[in-house]
C-alpha positions as CSV (number, residue, x, y, z in Angstrom):
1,X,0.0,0.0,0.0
2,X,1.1,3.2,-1.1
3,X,1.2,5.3,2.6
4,X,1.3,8.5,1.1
5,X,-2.0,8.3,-0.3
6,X,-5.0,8.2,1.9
7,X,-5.7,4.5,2.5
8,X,-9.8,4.7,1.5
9,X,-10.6,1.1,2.2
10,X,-9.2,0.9,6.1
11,X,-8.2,-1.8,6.7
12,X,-7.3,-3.3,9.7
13,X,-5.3,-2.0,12.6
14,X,-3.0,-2.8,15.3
15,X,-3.3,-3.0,18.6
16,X,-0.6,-0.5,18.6
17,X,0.4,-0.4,22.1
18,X,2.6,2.1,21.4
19,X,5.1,3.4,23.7
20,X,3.7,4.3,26.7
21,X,4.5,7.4,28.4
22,X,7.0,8.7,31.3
23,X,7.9,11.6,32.4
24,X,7.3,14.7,34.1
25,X,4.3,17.6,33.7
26,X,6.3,20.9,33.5
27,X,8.1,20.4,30.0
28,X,10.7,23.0,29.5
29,X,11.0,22.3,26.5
30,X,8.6,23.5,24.1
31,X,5.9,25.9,24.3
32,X,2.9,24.6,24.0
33,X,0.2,25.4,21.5
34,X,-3.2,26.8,23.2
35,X,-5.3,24.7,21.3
36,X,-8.3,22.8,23.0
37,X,-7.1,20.1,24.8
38,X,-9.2,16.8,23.4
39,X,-11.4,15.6,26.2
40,X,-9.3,12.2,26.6
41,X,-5.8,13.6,26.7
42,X,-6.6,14.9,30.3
43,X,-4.1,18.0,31.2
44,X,-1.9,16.9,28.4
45,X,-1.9,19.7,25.9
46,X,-1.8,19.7,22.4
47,X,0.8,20.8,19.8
48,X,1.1,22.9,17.1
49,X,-0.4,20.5,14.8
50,X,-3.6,18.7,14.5
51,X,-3.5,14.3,14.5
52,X,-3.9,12.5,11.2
53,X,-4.9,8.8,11.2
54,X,-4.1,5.8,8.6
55,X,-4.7,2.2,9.2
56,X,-3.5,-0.6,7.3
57,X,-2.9,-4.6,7.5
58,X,-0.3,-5.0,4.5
59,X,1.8,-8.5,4.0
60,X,5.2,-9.4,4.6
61,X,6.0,-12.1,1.6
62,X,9.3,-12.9,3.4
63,X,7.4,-14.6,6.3
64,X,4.7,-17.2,6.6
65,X,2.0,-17.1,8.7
66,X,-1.0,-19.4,7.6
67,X,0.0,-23.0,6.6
68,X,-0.7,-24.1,3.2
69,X,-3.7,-26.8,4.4
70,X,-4.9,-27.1,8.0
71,X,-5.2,-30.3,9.7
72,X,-7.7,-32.1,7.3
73,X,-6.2,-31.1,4.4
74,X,-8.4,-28.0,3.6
75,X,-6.5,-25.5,1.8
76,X,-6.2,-22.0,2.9
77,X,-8.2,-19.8,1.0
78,X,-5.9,-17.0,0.5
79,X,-2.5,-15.0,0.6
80,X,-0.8,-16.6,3.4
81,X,2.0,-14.0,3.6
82,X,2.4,-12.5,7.6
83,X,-0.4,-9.9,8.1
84,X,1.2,-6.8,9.8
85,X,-1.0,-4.3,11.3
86,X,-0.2,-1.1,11.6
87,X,-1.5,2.5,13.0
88,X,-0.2,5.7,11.8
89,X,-0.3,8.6,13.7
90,X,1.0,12.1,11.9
91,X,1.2,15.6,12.0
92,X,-2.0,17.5,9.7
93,X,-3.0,21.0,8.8
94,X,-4.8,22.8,11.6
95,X,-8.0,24.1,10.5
96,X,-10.1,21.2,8.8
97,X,-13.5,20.9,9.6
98,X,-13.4,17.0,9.0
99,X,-14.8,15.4,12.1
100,X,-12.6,13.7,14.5
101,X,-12.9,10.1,15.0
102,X,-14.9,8.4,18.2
103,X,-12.9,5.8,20.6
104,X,-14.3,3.2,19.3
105,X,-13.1,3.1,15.9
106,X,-10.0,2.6,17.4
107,X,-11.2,-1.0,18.8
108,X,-13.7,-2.0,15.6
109,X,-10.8,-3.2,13.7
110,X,-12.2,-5.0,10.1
111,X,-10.8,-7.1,8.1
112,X,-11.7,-7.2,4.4
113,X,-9.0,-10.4,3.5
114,X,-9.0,-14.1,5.3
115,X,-5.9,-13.0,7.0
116,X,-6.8,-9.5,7.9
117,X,-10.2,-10.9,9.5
118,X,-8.8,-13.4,11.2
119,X,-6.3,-10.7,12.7
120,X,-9.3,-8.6,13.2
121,X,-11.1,-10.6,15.0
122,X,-8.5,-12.1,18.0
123,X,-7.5,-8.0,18.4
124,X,-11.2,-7.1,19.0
125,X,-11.3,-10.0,21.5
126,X,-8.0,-8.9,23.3
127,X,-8.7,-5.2,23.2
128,X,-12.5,-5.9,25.1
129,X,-10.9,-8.7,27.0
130,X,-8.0,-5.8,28.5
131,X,-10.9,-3.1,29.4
132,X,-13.0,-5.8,31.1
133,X,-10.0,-6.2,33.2
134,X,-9.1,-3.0,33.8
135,X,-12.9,-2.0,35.1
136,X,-12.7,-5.0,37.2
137,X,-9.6,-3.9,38.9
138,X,-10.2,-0.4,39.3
139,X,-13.5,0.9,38.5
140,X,-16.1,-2.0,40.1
141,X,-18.3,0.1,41.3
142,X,-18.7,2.2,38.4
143,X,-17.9,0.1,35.6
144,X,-21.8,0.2,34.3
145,X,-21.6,1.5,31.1
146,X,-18.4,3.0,30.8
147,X,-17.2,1.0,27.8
148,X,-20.5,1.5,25.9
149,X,-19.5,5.8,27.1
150,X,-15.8,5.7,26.2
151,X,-16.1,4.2,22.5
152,X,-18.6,7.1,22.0
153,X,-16.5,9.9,23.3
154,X,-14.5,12.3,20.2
155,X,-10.6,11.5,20.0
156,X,-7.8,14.3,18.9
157,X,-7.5,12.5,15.2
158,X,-9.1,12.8,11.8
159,X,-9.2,9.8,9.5
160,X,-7.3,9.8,6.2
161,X,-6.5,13.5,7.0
162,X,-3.7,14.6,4.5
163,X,-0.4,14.9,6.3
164,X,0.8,18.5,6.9
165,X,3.8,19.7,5.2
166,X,7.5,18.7,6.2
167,X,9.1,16.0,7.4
168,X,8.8,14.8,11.1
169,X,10.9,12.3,13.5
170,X,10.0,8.7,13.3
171,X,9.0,6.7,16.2
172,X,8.2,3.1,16.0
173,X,6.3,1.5,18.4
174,X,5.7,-1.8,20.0
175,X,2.7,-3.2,21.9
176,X,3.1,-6.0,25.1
177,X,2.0,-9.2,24.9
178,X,-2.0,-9.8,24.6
179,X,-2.7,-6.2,24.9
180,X,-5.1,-4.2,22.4
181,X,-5.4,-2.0,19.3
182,X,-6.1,1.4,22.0
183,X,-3.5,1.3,24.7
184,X,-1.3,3.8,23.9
185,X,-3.3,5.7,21.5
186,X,-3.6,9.0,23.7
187,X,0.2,8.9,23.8
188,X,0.2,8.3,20.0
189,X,-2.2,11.5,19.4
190,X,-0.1,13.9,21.7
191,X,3.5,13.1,20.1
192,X,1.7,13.3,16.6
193,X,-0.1,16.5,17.5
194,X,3.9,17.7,18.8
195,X,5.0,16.9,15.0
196,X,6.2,12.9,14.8
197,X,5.1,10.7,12.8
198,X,4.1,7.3,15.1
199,X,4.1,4.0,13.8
200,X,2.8,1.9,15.9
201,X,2.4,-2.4,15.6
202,X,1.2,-5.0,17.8
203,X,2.4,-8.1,19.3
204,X,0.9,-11.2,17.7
205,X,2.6,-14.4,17.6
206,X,4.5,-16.0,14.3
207,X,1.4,-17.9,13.2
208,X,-1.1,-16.3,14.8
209,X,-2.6,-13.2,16.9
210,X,-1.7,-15.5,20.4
211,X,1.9,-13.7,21.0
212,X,4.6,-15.2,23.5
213,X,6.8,-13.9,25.7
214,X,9.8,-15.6,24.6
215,X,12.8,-15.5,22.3
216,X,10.6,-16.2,19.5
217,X,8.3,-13.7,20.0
218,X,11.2,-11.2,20.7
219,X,12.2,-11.7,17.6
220,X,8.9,-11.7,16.0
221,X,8.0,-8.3,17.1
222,X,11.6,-7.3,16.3
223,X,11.0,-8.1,12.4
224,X,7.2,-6.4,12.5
225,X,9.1,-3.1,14.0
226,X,11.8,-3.2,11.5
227,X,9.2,-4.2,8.6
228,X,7.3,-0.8,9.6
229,X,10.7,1.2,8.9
230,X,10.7,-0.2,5.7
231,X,7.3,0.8,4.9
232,X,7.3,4.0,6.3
233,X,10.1,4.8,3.0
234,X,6.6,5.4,0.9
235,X,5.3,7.9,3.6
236,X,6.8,10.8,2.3
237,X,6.2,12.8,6.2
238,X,8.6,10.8,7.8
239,X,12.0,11.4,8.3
240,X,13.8,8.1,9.3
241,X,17.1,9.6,9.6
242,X,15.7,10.4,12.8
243,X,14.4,7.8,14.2
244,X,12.9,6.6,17.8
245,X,12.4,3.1,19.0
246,X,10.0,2.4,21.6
247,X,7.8,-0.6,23.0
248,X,5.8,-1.1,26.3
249,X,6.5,-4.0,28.3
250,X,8.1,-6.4,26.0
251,X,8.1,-4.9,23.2
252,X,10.6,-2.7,24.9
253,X,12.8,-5.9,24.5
254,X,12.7,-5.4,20.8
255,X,13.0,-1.7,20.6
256,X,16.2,-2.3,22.5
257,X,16.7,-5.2,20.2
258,X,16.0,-3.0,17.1
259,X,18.6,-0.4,18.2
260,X,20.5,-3.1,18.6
261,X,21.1,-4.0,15.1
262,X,20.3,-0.6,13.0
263,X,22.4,1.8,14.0
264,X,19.8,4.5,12.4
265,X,17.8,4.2,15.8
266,X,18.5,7.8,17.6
267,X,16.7,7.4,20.7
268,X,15.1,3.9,22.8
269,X,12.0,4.2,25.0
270,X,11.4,1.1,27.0
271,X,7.4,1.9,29.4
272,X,7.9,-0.8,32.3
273,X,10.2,-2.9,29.8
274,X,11.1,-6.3,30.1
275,X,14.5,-5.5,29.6
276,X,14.7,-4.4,33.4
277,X,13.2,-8.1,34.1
278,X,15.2,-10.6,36.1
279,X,12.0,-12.9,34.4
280,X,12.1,-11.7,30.9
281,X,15.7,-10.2,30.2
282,X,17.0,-13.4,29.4
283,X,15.5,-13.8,26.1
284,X,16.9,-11.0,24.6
285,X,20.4,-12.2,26.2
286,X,19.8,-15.1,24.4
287,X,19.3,-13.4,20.9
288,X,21.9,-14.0,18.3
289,X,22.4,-9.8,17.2
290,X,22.0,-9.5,21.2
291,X,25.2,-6.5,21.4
292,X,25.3,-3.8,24.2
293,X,28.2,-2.5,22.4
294,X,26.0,-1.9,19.2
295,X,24.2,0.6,21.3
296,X,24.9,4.6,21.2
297,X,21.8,5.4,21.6
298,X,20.5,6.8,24.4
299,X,17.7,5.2,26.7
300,X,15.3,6.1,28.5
301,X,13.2,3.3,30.2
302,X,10.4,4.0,33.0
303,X,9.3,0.9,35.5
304,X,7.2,0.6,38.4
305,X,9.1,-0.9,41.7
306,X,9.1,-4.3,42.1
307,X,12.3,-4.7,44.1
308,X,11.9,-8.6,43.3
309,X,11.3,-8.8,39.5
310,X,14.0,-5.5,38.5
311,X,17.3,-6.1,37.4
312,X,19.7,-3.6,35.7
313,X,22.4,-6.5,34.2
314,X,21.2,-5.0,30.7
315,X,20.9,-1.7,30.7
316,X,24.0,-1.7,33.4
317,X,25.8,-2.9,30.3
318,X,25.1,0.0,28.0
319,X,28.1,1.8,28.6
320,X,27.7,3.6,25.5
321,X,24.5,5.0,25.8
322,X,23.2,7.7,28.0
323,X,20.6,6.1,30.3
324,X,17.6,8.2,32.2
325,X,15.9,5.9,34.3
326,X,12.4,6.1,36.8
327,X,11.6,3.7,38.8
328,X,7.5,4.7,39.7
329,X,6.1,2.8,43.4
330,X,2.3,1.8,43.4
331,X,2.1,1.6,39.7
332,X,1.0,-1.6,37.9
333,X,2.0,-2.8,34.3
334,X,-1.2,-1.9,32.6
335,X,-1.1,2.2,34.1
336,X,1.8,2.3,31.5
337,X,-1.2,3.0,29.4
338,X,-3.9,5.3,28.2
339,X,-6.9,3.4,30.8
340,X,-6.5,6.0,33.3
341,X,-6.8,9.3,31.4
342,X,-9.3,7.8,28.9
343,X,-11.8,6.1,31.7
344,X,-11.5,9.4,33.9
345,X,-13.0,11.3,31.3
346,X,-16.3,8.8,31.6
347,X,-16.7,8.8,35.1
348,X,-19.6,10.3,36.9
349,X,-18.4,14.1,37.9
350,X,-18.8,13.1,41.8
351,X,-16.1,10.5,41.7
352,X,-13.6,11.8,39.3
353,X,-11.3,13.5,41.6
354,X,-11.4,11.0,44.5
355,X,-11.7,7.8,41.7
356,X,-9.2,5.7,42.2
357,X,-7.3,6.5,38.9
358,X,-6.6,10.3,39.8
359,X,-2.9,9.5,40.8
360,X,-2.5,7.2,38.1
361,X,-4.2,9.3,35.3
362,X,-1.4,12.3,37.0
363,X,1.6,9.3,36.7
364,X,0.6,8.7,32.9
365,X,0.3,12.3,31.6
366,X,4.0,13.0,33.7
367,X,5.3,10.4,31.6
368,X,3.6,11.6,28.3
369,X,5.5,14.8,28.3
370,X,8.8,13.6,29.4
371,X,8.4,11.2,26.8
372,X,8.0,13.8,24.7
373,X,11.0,16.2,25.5
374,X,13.0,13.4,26.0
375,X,12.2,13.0,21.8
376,X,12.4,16.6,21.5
377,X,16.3,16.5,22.5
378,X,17.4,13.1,21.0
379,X,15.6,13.3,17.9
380,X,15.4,17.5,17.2
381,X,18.5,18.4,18.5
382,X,16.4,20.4,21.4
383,X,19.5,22.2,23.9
384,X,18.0,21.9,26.9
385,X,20.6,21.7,29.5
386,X,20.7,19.4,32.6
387,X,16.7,19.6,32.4
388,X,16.4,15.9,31.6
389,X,19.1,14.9,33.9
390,X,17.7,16.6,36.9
391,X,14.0,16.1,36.3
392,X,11.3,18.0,38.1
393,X,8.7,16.8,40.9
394,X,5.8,14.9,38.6
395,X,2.9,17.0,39.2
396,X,0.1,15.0,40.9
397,X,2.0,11.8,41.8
398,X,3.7,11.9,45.3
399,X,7.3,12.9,44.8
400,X,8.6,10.4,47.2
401,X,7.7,7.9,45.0
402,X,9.6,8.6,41.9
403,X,13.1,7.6,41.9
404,X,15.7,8.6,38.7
405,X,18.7,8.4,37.8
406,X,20.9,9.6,35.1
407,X,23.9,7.6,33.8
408,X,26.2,8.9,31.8
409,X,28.1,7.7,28.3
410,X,31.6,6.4,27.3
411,X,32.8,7.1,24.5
412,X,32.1,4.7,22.1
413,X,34.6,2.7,20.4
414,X,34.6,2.2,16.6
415,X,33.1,-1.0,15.6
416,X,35.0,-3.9,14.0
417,X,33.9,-2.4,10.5
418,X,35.5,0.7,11.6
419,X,38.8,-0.7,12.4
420,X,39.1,-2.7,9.3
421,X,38.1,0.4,7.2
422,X,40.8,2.2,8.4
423,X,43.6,-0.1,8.2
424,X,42.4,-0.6,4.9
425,X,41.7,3.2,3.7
426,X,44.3,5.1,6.1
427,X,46.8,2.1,6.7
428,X,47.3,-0.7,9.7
429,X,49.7,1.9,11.7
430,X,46.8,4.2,12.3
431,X,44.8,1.3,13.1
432,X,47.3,0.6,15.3
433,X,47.5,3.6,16.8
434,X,42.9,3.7,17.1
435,X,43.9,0.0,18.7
436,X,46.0,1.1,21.0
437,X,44.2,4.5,21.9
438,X,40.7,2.2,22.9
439,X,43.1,-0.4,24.7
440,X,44.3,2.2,27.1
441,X,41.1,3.9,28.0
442,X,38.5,0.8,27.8
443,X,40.5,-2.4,27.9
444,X,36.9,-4.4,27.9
445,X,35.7,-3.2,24.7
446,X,35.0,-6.0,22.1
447,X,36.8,-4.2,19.2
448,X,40.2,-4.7,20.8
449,X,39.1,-8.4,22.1
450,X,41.1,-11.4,21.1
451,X,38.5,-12.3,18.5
452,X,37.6,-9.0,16.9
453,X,41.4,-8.9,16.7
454,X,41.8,-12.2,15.0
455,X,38.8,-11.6,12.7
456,X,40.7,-8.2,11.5
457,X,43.9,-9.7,11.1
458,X,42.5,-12.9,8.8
459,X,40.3,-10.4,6.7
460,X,43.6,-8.4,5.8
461,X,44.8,-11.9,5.0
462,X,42.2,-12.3,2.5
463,X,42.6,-8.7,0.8
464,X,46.5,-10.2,0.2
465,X,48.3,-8.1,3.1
466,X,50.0,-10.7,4.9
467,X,52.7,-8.0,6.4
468,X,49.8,-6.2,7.6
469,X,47.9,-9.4,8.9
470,X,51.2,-10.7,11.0
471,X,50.9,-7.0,12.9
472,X,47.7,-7.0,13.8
473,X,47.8,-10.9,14.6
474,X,50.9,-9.6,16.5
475,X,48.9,-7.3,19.1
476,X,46.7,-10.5,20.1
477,X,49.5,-12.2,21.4
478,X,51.1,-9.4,23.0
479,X,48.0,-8.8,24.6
480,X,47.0,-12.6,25.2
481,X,50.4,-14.4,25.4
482,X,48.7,-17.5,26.7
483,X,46.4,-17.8,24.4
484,X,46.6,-20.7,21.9
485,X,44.7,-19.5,19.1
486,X,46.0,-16.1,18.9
487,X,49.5,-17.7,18.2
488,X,47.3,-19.9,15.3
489,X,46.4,-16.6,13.8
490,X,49.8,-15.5,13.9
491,X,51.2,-18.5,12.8
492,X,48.7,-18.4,9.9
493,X,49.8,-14.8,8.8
494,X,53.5,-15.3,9.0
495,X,53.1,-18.1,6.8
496,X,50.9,-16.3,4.3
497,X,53.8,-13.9,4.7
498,X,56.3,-16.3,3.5
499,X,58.1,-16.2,6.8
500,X,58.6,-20.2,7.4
501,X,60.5,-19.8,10.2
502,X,58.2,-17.5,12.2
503,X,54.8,-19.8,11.4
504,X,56.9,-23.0,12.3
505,X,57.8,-21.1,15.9
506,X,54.6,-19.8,16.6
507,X,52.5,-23.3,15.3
508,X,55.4,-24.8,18.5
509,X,54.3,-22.0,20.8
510,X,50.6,-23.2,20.1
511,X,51.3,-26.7,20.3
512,X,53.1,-25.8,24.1
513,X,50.0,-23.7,25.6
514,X,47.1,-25.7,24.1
515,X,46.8,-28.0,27.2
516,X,46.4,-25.1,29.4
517,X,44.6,-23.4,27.4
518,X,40.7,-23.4,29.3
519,X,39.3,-21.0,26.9
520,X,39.0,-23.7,24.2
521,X,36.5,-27.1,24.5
522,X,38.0,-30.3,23.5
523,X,36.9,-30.2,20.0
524,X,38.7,-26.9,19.2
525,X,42.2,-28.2,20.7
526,X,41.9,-31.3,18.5
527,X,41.2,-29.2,15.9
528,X,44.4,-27.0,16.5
529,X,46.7,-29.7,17.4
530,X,45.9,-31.4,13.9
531,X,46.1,-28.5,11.8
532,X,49.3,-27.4,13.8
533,X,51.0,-31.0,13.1
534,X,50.2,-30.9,9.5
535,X,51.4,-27.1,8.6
536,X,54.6,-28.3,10.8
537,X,54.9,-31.1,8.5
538,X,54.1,-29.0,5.5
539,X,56.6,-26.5,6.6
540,X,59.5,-29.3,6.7
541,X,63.0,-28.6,8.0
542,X,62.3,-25.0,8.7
543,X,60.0,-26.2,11.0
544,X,62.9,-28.0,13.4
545,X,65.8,-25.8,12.5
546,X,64.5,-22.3,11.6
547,X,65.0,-19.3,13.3
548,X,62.8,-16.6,13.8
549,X,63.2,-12.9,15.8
550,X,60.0,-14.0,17.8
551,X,61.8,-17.6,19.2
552,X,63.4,-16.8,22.2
């Protein structure tokens, strides 16, 4: 589907949990526009813009998600390509008279394909099955007719509305696990109305709406996220050179993830992420492009306290990322979301300020706007000075129960890539001298590790520069002098080199520390100890009587 064109049929949605909110009420950032304040968005005011809306189901082809015949051999009637469902939020022209949508258009979700029904359908279930709970835990005795109230009550966004002019900041957003297509949507309106373009996907499972909290679900949601970045190229609005990942619960996992491996992402918001979980962490540890290193990007992540269940091991690890974090007491996972604001606004008058949402509706719109500025200075360039570091009381929400703190950044290192381009482009003395510079100020940084090392040295090997290869392979075993296979590396290189002497006396030093050698399982030794006998062999007398600089 072409996204800069107004998508006339509708279809489907996504339960676009979208990144759910954190920070504090008195934004120092912008000044914000005096327009009316939509009756759902509580004090939250809106920006200079007005808040277009575009849904769309659209198929991956690269992913499978209906089998070709169920159980009794019935075919599928249909594309069985991966349904992704996606809700655009965007900045429009102020001044339309088009009428803004209700709630509940954000719940109906249709379907006019097999796939985008079936879609349709398990989201509409979700999303009624996630306000039934949230009545029944907060809202008991009022919960009469709510619903039936809320989906009739007038949103901040226009249908199909044509985008306004420009090109905005990106943000991609995630939904949790089993949520629905309306969680976040408030949040979604308010950055949209501030001038960013929100894309926003739900969690659904590989084969099927059910999603999992696991690693492959992590990775599920990781390839809907990234697949929405590639769509977004036809929406001529957005600006993915800057570009925000964020995801509530854990979908925060694979905006972390997604940062991870695309260096484009500018900015990570994780609301009450899973990466902060001693229950959920784990299966983003376990993911194969799992690299704190990879990560320059700063974070911002908001939790609720729940001194058993948060762990910082991940974000601990981000040493190259700036890292704001608030930790939130008497919060649950679901006031992360839009509930609070959006069922206030349907209570009976009498009970509105005593409800038992009041602090939590105050907790949710804090987090909206330092959500918001926290955008406004990763993504805009915003100078704003220590303001984010040193973050104001959250108005409405006892002060003594928000905790922050600020961490700063190291400098990052380059990347293998990096290194390899310059010793290629500029030389390997001035990637020496990068090498050496990193060593000295941040000794545990993968690039100068024993295998980004090795890997350096062997791919200057294969552009035909053994002289270059034996002086990288050189700094491994300077640094790691008991480690067999940096002396196989170097023993490779000088041989490459022509230097039969040198490869004879370092394939001997191998041979001598391979037994002590606890780095390497039994199956790499073997593998050594052959491959060292035979280029010994191959390397004949030089290999018993040569002598090289290096044999002492």
């Amino acid at each position: 589907m072409d996204l800069g064109k107004v998508a006339g049929d509708n279809r489907l949605v996504n339960r676009l949990v979208l990144l759910v909110a954190v920070a504090f009420t008195a934004s120092v950032f912008h000044s914000r526009a005096a327009a009316q304040t939509p009756p759902l968005w509580g004090s939250l005011r809106p920006g200079p813009h007005a808040v277009g809306y575009r849904e769309e189901i659209t198929p991956d082809p690269s992913r499978t998600f209906f089998p070709e015949r169920d159980y009794e051999g019935k075919p599928y009637p249909g594309d069985r390509s991966r349904p992704v469902l996606i809700q655009l939020f965007y900045p429009a022209p102020v001044g339309s008279n088009a009428p803004r949508m209700l709630y509940g258009d954000y719940l109906n979700i249709e379907g006019d394909t097999p796939a985008s029904a079936a879609v349709a359908e398990g989201l509409r279930r979700r999303t009624r099955g996630i306000h039934d709970y949230y009545q029944n835990k907060y809202l008991q005795p009022y919960k009469g007719g709510l619903f039936e109230r809320l989906t009739k009550m007038e949103t901040a966004a226009v249908r199909d509305a044509p985008a306004a002019g420009g090109r905005f900041p990106v943000v991609i957003y995630g939904g949790g696990t089993e949520f629905g297509t309306d969680e976040n949507v408030v949040l979604c309106e308010f950055l949209a109305s501030h001038g960013y373009v929100v894309a926003a996907v739900p969690m659904m499972g590989a084969h099927g709406v059910t999603s999992s909290a696991d690693a492959p679900g992590l990775e599920t949601q990781a390839r809907d996220m990234e697949f929405l970045f590639a769509r977004l190229r036809d929406f001529p609005a957005a600006d993915l050179s800057r570009l925000g990942a964020m995801g509530f619960s854990y979908s925060g996992q694979a905006a972390l993830l997604m940062a991870m491996r695309n260096p484009d992402v500018k900015a990570v918001v994780g609301l009450d992420p899973s990466f902060v979980s001693n229950n959920y962490g784990r299966f983003l540890k376990v993911s194969p492009f799992y690299n704190v290193e990879a990560v320059n990007a700063p974070v911002l992540e908001i939790h609720r306290k729940d001194e058993a269940a948060v762990t910082y091991d991940i974000t601990g690890a981000l040493r190259y990322s700036e890292r704001y974090s608030f930790e939130v007491q008497d919060l649950n996972h679901v006031d992360f979301l839009n509930y609070a604001p959006v069922y206030t606004a349907v209570l009976p008058e009498d009970v509105k300020r005593g409800s038992p949402i009041a602090a939590r509706k105050a907790a949710y719109e804090a987090m909206a706007v330092y959500v918001l500025d926290f955008l406004e200075v990763f993504l805009r360039g915003k100078a704003v000075g220590d303001a984010l570091r040193k973050p104001a009381a959250w108005e409405g929400y006892p002060r003594e129960k928000v905790s922050f703190r600020y961490t700063p950044a190291l400098p990052a290192p380059p990347t293998r890539a990096d290194l390899l381009g310059i010793a290629r482009g500029r030389g390997v003395a001035r990637a020496e001298q990068v090498y050496r510079e990193v060593l000295a100020r941040d000794p545990s940084a993968g690039v100068v590790g024993e295998r980004s090392v090795n890997d350096l040295g062997y791919a200057l090997l294969g552009d035909g520069k053994a002289a270059d290869a034996v002086r990288v392979m050189r700094w491994n075993v300077e640094r790691f002098p008991r480690s067999a296979n940096a002396y196989d590396g170097l023993a490779d290189a000088y041989r490459a080199a022509g230097d039969r002497p040198c490869a004879a006396y370092a394939y001997r030093r191998l041979l001598e520390l391979l037994p002590q050698d606890a780095s390497l399982d039994e199956s790499a030794k073997a593998s050594l100890r052959n491959n060292a006998g035979e280029q010994l062999q191959k390397l004949g007398a030089a290999g018993v009587t040569g002598k090289c600089e290096s044999d002492k």
